[in-house]
C-alpha positions as CSV (number, residue, x, y, z in Angstrom):
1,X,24.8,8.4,-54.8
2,X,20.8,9.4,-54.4
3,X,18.7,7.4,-52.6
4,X,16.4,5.4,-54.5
5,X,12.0,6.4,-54.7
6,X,11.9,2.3,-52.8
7,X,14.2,3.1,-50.2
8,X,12.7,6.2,-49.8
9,X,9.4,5.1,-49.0
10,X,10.8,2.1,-47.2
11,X,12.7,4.3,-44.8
12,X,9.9,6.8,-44.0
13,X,7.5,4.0,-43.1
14,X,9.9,2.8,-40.6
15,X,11.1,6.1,-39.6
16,X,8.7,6.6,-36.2
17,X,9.8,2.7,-35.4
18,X,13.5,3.3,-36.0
19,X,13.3,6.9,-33.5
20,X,11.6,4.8,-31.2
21,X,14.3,1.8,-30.9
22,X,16.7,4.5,-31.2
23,X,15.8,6.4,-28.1
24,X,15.1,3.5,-25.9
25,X,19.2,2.6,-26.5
26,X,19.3,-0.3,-29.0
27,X,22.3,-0.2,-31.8
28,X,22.4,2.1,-34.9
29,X,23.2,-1.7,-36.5
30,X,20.1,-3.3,-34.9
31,X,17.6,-0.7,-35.6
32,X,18.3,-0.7,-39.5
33,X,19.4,-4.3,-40.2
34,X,15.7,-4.9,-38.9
35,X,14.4,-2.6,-41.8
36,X,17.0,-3.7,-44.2
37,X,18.3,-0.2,-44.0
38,X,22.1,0.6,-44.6
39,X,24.1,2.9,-43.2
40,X,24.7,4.5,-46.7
41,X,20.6,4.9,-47.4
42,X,20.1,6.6,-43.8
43,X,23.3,8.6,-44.4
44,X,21.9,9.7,-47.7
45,X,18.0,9.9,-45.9
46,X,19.6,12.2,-43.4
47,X,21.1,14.9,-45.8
48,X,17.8,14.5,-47.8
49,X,15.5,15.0,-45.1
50,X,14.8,18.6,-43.9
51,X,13.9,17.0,-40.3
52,X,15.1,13.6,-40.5
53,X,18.5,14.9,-39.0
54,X,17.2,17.0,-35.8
55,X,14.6,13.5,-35.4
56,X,17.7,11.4,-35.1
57,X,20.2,13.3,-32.8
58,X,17.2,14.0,-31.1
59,X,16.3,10.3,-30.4
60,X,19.8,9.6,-30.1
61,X,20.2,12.0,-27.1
62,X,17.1,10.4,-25.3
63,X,18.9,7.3,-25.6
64,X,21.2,8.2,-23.0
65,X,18.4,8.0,-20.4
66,X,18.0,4.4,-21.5
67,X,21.9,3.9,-20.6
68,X,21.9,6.0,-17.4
69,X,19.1,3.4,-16.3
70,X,20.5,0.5,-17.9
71,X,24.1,1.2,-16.0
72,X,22.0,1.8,-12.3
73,X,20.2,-1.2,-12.8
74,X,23.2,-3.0,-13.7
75,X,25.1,-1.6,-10.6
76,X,22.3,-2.7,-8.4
77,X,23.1,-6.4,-9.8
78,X,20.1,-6.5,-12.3
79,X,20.1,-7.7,-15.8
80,X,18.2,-4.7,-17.3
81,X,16.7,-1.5,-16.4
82,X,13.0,-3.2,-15.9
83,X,14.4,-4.1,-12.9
84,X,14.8,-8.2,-13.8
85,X,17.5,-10.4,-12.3
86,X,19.4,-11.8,-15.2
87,X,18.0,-15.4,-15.0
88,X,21.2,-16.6,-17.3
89,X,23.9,-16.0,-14.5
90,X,25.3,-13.0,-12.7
91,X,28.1,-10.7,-13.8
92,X,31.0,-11.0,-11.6
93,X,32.4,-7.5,-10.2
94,X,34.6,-6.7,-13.4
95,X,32.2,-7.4,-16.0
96,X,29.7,-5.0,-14.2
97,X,32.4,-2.4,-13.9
98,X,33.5,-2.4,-17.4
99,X,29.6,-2.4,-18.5
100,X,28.7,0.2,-16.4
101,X,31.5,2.1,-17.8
102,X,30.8,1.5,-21.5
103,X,27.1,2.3,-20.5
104,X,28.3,5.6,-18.6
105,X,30.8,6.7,-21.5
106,X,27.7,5.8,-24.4
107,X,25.3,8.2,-22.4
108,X,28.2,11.0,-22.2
109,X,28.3,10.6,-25.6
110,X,24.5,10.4,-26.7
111,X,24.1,13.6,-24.2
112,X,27.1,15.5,-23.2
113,X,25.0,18.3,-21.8
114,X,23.5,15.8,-19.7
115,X,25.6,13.5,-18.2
116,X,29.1,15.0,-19.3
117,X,32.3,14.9,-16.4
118,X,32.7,18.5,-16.9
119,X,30.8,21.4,-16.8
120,X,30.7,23.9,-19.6
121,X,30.7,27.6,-18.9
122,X,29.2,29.8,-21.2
123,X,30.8,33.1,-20.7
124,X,29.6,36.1,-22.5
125,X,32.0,39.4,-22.3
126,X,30.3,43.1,-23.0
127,X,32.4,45.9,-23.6
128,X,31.6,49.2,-23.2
């Protein structure tokens, strides 16, 4: 299904906003539903766009920064990576541990090159 000329024009106004939300780790879910985007229109965006594609993985893979920090921040006992003490109430032990892992697996994700367990090895082989 094309992408309606409204949707369009909606979605390349918001475009630099939803890059920027994206990169500094919000959800895919959040990001649109506050454009009144849906997944279909930025699916259909994305294979329309000649850049819109390399723009999102891009800010998608600067987004694992924001989870790197987010899970250090939350190891140290904070609420957020500003640094903040959650004012609300303190995660017990578990719920840090299974948040820092969900942040650790989402930045793997975002950025394997990055902040991947394993190494990759990029092995060329000449013959003479």
């Amino acid at each position: 299904m094309a992408l309606t000329q409204e949707a369009r024009e909606r979605i390349q106004r918001a475009w630099p906003d939803i890059l920027d939300r994206l990169a500094t780790g919000e959800l895919v879910k959040d990001v649109l539903g506050a454009h009144k985007i849906t997944r279909h229109e930025r699916y259909t965006y994305l294979a329309s766009e000649p850049n819109a594609r390399r723009e999102w993985d891009e800010a998608r893979e600067v987004s694992a920064d924001a989870f790197y920090d987010e899970a250090l921040a939350c190891a140290r006992g904070m609420a957020n990576s500003s640094g903040e003490a959650d004012a609300t109430r303190a995660l017990d032990a578990n719920e840090r541990r299974v948040l820092i892992d969900t942040l650790k697996w989402a930045a793997r994700i975002r950025n394997p090159r990055l902040y991947s367990d394993k190494q990759t090895l990029d092995v060329n082989v000449r013959t003479v």
